[in-house]
Biopython code that builds the backbone (N, CA, C, O; Angstrom):
import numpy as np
from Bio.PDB.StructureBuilder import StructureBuilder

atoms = [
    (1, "UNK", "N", (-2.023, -21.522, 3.149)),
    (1, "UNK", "CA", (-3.065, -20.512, 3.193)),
    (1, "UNK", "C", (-2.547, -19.225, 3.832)),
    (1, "UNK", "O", (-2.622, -18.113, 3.309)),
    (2, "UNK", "N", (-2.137, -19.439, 4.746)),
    (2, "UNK", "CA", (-1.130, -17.840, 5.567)),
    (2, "UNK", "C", (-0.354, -17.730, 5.092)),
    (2, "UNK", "O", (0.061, -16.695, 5.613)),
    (3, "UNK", "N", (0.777, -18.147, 3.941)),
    (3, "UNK", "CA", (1.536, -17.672, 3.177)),
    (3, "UNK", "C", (0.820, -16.571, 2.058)),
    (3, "UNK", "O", (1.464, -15.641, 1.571)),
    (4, "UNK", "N", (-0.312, -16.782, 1.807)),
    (4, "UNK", "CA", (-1.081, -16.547, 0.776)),
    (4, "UNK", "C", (-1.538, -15.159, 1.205)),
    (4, "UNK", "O", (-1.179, -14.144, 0.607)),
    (5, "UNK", "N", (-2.386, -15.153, 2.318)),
    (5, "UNK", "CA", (-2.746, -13.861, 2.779)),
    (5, "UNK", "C", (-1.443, -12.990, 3.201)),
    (5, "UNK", "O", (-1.435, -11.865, 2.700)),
    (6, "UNK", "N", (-0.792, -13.179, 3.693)),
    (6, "UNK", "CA", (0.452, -12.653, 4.066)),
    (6, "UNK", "C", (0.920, -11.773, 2.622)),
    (6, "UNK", "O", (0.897, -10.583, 2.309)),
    (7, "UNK", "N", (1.345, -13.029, 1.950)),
    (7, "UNK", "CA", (1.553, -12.007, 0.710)),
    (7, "UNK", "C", (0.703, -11.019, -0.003)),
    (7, "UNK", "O", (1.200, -10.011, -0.505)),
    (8, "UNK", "N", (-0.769, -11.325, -0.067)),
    (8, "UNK", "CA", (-1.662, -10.422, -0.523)),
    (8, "UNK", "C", (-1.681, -9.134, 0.143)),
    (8, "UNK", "O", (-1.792, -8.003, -0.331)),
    (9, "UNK", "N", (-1.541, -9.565, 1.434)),
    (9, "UNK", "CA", (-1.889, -8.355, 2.512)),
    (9, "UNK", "C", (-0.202, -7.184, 1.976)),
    (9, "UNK", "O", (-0.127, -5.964, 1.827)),
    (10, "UNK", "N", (0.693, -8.093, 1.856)),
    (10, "UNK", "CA", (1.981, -7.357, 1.533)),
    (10, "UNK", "C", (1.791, -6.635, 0.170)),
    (10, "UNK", "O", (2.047, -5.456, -0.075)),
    (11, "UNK", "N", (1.346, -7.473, -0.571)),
    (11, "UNK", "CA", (0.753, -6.187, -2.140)),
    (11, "UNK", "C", (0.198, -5.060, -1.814)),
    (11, "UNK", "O", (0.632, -3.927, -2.023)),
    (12, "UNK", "N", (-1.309, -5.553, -1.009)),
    (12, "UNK", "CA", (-2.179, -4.304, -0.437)),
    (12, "UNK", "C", (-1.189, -3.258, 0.140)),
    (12, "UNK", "O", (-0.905, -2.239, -0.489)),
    (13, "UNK", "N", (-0.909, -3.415, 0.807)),
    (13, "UNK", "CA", (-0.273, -2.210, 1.334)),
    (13, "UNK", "C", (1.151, -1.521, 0.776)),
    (13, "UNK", "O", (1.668, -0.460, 1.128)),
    (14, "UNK", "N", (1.574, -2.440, -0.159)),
    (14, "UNK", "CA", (2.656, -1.827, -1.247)),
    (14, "UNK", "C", (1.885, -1.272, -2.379)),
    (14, "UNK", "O", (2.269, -0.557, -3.304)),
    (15, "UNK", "N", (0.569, -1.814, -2.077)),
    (15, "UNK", "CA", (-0.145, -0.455, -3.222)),
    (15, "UNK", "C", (-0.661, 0.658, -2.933)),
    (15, "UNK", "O", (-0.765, 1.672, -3.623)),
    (16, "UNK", "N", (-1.102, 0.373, -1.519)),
    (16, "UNK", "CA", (-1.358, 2.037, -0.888)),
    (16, "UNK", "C", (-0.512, 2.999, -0.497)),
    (16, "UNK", "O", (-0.748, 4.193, -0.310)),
    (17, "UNK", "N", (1.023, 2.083, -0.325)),
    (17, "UNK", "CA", (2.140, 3.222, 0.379)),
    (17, "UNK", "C", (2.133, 3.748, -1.405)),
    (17, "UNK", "O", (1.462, 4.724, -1.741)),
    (18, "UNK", "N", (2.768, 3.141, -2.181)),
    (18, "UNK", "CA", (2.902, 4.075, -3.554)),
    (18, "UNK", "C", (1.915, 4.773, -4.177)),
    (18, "UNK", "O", (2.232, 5.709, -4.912)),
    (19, "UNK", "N", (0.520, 4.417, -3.976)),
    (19, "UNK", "CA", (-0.586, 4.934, -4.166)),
    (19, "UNK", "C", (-0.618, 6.451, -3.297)),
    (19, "UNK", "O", (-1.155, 7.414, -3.844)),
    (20, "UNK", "N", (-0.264, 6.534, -2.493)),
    (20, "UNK", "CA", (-0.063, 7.673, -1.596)),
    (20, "UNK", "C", (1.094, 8.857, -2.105)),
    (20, "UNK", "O", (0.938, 10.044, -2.389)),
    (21, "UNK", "N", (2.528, 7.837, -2.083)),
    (21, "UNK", "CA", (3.783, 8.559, -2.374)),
    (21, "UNK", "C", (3.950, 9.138, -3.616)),
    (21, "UNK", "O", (4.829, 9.981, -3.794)),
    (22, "UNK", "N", (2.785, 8.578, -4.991)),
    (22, "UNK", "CA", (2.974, 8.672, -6.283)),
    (22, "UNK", "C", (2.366, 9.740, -6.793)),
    (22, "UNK", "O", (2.975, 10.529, -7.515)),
    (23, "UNK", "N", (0.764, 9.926, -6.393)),
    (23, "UNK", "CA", (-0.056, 10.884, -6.291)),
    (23, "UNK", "C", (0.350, 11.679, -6.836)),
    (23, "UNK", "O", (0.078, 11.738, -8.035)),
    (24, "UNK", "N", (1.320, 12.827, -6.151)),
    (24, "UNK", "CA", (1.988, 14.003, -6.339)),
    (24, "UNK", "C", (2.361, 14.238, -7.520)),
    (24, "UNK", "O", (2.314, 15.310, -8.123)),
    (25, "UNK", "N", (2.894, 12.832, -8.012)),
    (25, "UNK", "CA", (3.384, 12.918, -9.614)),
    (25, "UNK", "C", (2.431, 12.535, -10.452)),
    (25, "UNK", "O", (2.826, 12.262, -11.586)),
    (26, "UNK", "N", (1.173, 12.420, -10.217)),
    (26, "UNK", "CA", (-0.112, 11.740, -10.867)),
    (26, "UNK", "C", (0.081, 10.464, -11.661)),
    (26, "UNK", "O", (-0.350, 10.278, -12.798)),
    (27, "UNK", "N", (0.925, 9.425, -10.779)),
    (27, "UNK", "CA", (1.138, 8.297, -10.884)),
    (27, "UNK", "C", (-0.233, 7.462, -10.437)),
    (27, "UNK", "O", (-0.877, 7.844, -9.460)),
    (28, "UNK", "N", (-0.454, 6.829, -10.860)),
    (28, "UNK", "CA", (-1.774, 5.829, -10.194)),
    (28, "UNK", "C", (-0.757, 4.652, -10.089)),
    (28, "UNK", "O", (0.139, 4.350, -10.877)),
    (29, "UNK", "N", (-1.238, 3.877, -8.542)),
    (29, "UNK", "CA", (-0.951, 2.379, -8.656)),
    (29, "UNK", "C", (-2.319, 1.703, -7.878)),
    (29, "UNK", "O", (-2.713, 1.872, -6.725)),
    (30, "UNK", "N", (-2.640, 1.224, -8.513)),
    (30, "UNK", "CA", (-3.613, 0.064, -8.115)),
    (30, "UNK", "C", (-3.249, -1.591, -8.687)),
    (30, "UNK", "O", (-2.582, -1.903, -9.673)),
    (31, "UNK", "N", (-3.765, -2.260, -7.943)),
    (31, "UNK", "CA", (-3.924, -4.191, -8.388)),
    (31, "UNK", "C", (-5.254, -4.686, -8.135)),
    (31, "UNK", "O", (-6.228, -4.501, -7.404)),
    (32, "UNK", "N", (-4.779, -5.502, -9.214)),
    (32, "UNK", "CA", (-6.055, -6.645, -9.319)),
    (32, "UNK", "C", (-6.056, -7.845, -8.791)),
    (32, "UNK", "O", (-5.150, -8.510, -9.295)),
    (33, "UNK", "N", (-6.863, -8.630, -7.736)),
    (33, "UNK", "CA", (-6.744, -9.506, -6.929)),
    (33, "UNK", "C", (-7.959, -10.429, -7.531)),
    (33, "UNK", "O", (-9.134, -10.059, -7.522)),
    (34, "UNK", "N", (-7.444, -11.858, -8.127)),
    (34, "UNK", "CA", (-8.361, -12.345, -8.730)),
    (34, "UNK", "C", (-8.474, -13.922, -7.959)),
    (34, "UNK", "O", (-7.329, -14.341, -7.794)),
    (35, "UNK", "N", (-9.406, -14.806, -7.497)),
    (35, "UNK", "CA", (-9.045, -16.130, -7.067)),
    (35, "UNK", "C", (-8.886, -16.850, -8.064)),
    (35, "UNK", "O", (-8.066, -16.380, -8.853)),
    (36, "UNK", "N", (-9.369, -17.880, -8.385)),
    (36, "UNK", "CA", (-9.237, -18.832, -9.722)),
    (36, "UNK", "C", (-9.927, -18.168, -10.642)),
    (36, "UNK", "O", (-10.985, -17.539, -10.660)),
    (37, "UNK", "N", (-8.791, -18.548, -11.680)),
    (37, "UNK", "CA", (-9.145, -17.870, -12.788)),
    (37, "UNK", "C", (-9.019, -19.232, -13.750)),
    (37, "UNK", "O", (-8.279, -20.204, -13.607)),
    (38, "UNK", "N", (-10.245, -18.878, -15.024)),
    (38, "UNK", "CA", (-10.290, -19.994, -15.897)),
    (38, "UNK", "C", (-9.388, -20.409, -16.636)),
    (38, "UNK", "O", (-9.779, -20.642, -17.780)),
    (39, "UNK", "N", (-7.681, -20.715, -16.327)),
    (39, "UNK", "CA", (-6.706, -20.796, -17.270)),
    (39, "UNK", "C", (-6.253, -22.463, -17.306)),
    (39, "UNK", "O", (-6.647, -23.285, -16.479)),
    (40, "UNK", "N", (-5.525, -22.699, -18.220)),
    (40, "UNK", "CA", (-4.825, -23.900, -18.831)),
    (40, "UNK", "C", (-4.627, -24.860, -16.948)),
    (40, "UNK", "O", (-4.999, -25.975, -16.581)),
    (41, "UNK", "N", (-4.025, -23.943, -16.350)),
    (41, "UNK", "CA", (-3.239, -24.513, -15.083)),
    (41, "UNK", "C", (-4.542, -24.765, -14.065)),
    (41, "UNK", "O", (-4.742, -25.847, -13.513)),
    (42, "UNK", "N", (-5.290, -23.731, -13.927)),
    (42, "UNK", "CA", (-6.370, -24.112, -12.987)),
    (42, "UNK", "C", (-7.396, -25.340, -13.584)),
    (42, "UNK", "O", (-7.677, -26.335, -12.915)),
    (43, "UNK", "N", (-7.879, -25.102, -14.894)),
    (43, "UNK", "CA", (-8.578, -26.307, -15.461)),
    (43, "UNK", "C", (-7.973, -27.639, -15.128)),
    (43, "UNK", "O", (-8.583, -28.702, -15.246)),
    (44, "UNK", "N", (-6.602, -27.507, -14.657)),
    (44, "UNK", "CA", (-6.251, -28.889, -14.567)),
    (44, "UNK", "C", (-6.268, -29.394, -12.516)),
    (44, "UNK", "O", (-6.416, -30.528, -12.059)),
    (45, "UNK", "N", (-6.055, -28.043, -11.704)),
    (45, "UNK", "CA", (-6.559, -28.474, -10.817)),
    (45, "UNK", "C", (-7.887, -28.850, -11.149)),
    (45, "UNK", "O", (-7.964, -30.078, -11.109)),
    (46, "UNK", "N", (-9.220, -28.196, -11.534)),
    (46, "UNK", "CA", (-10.097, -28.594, -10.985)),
    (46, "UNK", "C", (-10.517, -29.478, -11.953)),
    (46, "UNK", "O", (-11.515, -29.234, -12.631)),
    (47, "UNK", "N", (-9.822, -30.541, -12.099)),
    (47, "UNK", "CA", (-9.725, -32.082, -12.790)),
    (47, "UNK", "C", (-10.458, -32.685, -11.372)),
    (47, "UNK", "O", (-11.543, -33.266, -11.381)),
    (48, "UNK", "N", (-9.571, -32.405, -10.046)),
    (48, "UNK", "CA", (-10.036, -32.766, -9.379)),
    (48, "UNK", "C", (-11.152, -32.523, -8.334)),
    (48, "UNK", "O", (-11.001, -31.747, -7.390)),
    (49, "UNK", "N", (-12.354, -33.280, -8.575)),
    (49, "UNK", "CA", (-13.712, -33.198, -8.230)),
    (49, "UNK", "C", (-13.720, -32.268, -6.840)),
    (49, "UNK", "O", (-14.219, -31.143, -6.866)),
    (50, "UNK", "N", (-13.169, -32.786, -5.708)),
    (50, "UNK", "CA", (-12.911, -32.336, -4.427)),
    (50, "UNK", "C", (-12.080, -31.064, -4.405)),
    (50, "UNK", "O", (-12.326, -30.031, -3.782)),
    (51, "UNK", "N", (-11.391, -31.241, -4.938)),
    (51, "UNK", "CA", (-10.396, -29.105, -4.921)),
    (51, "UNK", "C", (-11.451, -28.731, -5.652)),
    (51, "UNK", "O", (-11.941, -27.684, -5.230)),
    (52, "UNK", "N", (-12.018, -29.206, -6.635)),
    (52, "UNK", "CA", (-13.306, -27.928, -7.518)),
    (52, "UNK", "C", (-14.594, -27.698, -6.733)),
    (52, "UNK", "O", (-15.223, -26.700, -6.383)),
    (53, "UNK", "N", (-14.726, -28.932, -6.604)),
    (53, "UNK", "CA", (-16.044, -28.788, -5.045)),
    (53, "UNK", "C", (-15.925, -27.549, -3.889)),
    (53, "UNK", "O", (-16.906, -26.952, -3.447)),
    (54, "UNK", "N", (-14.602, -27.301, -3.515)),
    (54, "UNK", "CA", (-14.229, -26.941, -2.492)),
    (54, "UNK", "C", (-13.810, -25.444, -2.551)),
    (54, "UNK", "O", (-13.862, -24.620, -1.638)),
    (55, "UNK", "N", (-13.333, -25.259, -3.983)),
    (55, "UNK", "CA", (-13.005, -24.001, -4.328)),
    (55, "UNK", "C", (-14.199, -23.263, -4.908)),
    (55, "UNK", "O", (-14.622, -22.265, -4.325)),
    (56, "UNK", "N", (-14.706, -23.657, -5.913)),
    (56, "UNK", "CA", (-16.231, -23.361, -6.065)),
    (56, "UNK", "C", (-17.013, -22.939, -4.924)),
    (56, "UNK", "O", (-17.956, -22.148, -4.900)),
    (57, "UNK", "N", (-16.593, -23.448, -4.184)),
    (57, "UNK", "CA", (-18.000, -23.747, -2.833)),
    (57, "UNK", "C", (-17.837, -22.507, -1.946)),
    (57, "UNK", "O", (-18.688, -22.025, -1.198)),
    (58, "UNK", "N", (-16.567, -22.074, -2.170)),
    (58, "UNK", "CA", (-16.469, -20.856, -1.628)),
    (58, "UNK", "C", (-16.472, -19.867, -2.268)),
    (58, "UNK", "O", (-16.002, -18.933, -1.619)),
    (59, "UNK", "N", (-16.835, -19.551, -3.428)),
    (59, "UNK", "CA", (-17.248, -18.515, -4.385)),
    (59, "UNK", "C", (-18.358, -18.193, -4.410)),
    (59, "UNK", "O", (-19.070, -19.004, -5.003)),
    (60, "UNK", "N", (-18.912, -17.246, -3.976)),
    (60, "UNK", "CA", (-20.442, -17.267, -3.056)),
    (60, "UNK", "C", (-21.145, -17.181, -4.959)),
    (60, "UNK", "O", (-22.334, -17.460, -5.111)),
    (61, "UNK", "N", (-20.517, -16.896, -5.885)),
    (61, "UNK", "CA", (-21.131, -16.585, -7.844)),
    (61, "UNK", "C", (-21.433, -18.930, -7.747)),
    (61, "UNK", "O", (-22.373, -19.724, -7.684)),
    (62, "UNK", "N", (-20.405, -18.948, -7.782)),
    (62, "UNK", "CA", (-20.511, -20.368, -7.591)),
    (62, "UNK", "C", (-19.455, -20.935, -9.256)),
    (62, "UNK", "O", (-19.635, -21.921, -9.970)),
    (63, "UNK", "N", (-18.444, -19.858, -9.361)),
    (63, "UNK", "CA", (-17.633, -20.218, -10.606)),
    (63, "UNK", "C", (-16.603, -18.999, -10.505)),
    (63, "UNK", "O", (-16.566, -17.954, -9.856)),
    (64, "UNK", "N", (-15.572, -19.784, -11.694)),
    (64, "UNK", "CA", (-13.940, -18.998, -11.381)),
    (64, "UNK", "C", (-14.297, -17.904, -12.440)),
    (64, "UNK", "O", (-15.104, -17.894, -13.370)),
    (65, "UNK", "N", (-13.614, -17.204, -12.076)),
    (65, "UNK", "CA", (-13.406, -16.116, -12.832)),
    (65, "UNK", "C", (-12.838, -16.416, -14.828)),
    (65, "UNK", "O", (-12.355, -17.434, -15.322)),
    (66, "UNK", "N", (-13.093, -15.389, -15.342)),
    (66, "UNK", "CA", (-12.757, -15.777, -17.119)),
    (66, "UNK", "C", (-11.380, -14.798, -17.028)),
    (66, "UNK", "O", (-11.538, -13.888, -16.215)),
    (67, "UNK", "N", (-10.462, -14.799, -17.494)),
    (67, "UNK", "CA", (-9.486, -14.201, -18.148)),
    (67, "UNK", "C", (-9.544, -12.572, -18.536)),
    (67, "UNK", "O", (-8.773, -11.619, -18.434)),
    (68, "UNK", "N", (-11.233, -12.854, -19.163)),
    (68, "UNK", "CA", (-11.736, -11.544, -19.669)),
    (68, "UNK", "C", (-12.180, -10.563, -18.341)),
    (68, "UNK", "O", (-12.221, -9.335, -18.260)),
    (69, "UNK", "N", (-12.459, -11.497, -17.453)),
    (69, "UNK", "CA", (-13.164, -10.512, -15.962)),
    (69, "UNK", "C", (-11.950, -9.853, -15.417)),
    (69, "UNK", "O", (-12.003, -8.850, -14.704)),
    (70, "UNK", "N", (-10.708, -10.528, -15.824)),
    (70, "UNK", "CA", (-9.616, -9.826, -15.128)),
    (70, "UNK", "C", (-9.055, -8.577, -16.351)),
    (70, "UNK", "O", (-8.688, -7.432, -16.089)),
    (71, "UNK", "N", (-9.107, -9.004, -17.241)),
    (71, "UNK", "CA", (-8.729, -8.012, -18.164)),
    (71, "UNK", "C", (-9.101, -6.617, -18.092)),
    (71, "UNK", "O", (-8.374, -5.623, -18.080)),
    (72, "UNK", "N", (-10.857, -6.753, -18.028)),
    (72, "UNK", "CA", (-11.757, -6.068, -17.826)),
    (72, "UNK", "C", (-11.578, -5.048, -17.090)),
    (72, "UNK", "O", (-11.752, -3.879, -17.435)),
    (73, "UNK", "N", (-11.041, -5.635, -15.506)),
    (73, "UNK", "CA", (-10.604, -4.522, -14.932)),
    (73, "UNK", "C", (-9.428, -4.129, -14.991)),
    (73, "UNK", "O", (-9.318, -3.119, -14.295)),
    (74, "UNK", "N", (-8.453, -4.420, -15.485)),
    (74, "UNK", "CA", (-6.981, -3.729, -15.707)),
    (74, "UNK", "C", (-7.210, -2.837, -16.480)),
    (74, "UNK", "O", (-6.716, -1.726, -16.288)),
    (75, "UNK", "N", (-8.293, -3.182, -17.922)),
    (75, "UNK", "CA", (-8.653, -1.552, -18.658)),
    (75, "UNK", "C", (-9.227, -0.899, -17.802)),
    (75, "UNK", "O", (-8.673, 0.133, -17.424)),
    (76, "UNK", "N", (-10.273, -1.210, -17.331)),
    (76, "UNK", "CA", (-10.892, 0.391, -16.341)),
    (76, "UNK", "C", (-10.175, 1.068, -15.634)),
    (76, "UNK", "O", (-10.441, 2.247, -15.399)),
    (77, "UNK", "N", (-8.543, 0.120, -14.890)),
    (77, "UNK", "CA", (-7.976, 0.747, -14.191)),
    (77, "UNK", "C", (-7.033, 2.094, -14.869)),
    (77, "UNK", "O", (-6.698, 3.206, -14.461)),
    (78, "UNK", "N", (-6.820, 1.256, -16.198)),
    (78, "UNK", "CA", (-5.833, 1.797, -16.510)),
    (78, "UNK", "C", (-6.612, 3.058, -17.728)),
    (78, "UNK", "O", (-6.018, 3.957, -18.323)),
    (79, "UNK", "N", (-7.521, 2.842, -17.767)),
    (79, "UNK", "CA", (-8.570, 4.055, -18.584)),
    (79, "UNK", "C", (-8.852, 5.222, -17.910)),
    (79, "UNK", "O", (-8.833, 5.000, -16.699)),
    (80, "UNK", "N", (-9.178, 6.705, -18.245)),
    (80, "UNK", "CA", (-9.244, 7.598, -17.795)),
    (80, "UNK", "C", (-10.516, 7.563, -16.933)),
    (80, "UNK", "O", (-10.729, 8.534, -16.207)),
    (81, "UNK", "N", (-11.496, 6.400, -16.946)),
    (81, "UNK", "CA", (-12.730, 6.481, -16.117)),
    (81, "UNK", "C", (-12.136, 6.511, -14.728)),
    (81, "UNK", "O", (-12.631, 7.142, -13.795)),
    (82, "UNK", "N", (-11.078, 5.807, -14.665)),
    (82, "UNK", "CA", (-10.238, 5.495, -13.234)),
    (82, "UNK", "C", (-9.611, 6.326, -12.827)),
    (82, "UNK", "O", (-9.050, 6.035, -11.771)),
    (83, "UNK", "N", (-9.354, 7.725, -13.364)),
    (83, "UNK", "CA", (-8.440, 8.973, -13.109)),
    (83, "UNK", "C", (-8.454, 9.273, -11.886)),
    (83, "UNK", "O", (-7.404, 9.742, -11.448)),
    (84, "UNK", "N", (-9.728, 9.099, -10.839)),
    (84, "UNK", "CA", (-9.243, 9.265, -9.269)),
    (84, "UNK", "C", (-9.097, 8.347, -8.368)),
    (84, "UNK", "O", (-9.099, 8.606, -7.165)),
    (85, "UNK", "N", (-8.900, 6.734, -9.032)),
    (85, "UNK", "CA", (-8.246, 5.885, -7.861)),
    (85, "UNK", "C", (-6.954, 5.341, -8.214)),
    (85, "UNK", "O", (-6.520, 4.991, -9.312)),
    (86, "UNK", "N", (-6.466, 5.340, -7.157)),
    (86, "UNK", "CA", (-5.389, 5.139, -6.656)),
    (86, "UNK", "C", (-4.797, 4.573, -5.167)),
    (86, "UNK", "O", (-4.752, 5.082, -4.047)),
    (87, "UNK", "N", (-4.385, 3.315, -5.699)),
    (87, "UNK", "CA", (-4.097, 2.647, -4.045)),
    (87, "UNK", "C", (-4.812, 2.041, -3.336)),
    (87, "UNK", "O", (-4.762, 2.005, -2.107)),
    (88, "UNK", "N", (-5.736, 1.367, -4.209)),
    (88, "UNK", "CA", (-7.229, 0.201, -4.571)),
    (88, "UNK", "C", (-6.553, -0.482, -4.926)),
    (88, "UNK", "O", (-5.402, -0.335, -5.336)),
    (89, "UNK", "N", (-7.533, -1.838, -4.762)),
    (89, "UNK", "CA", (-7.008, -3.368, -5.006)),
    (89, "UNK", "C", (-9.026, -3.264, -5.727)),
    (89, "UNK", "O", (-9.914, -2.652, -5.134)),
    (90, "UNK", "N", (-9.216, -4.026, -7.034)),
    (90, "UNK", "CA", (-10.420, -4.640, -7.141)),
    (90, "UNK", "C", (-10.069, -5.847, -7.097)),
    (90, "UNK", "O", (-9.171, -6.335, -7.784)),
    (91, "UNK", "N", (-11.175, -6.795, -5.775)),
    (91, "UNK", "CA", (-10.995, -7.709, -5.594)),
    (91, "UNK", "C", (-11.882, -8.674, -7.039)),
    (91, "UNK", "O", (-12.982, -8.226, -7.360)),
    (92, "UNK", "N", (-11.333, -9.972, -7.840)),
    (92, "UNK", "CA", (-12.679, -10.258, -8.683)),
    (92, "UNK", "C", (-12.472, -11.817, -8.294)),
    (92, "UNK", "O", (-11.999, -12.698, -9.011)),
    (93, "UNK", "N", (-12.859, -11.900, -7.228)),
    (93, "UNK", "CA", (-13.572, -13.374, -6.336)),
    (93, "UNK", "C", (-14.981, -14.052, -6.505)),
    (93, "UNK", "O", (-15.332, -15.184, -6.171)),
    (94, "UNK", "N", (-15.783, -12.913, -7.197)),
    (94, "UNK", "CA", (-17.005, -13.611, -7.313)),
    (94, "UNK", "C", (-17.936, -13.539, -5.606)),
    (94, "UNK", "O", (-18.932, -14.210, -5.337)),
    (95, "UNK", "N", (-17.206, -12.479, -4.621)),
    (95, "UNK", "CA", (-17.747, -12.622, -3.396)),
    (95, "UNK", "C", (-16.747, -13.316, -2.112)),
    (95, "UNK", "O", (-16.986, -13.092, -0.926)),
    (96, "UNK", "N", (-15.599, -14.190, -2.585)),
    (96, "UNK", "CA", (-15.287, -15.455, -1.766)),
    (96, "UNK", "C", (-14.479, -14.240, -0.408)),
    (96, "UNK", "O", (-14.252, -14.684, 0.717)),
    (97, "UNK", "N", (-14.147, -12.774, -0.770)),
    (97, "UNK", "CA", (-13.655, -12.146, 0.321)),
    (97, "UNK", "C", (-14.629, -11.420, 1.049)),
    (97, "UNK", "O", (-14.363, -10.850, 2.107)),
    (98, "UNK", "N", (-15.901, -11.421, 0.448)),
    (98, "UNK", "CA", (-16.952, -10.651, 1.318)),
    (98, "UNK", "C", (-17.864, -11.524, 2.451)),
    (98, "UNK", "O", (-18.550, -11.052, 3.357)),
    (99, "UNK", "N", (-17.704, -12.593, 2.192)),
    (99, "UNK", "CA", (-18.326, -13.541, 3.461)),
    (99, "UNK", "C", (-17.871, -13.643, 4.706)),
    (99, "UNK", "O", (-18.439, -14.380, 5.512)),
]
sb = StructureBuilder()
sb.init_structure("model")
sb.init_model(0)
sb.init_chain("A")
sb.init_seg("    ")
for serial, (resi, resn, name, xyz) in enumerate(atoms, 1):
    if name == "N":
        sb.init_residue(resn, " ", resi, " ")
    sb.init_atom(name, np.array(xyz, "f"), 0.0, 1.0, " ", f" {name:<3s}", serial, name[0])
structure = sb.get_structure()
């Protein structure tokens, strides 16, 4: 679990230092921070009742994310609606970082 945040926290802030440094050149960098997402590999963790219980349970939506929710926002990021952020993370947890 502290490997986990550690590294996230290390993205975050490798997206705000370039988010900052890039600017100038009207570079955007932002990331997308997603928890479980509905793919081939996670369907097979949550085979098991207790990791799905448990991971679920902390998704205040009460379900993993679709493929499409992440997509979703990589276009907005990367679409001109997004033209003034830069050096944002959208978190798509369903809530599990706002509790």
């Amino acid at each position: 679990m502290w490997a986990c945040l550690v590294e996230k926290f290390g993205i975050e802030g490798l997206t705000k230092g370039m988010g900052v440094e890039l600017a100038t050149k009207n570079i955007r960098v932002n990331t997308v921070a997603p928890t479980f997402v509905e793919t081939p590999m996670v369907k097979k963790f949550f085979k098991n009742k207790k990791f799905k219980n448990l991971a679920l349970g902390n998704i205040p939506m009460g379900k993993a994310a679709k493929e499409s929710d992440v997509a979703t926002a990589v276009c907005f990021l990367a679409s001109d609606a997004a033209a003034m952020i830069t050096g944002s993370s959208i978190l798509i947890d369903g809530g599990w970082t706002a509790k």
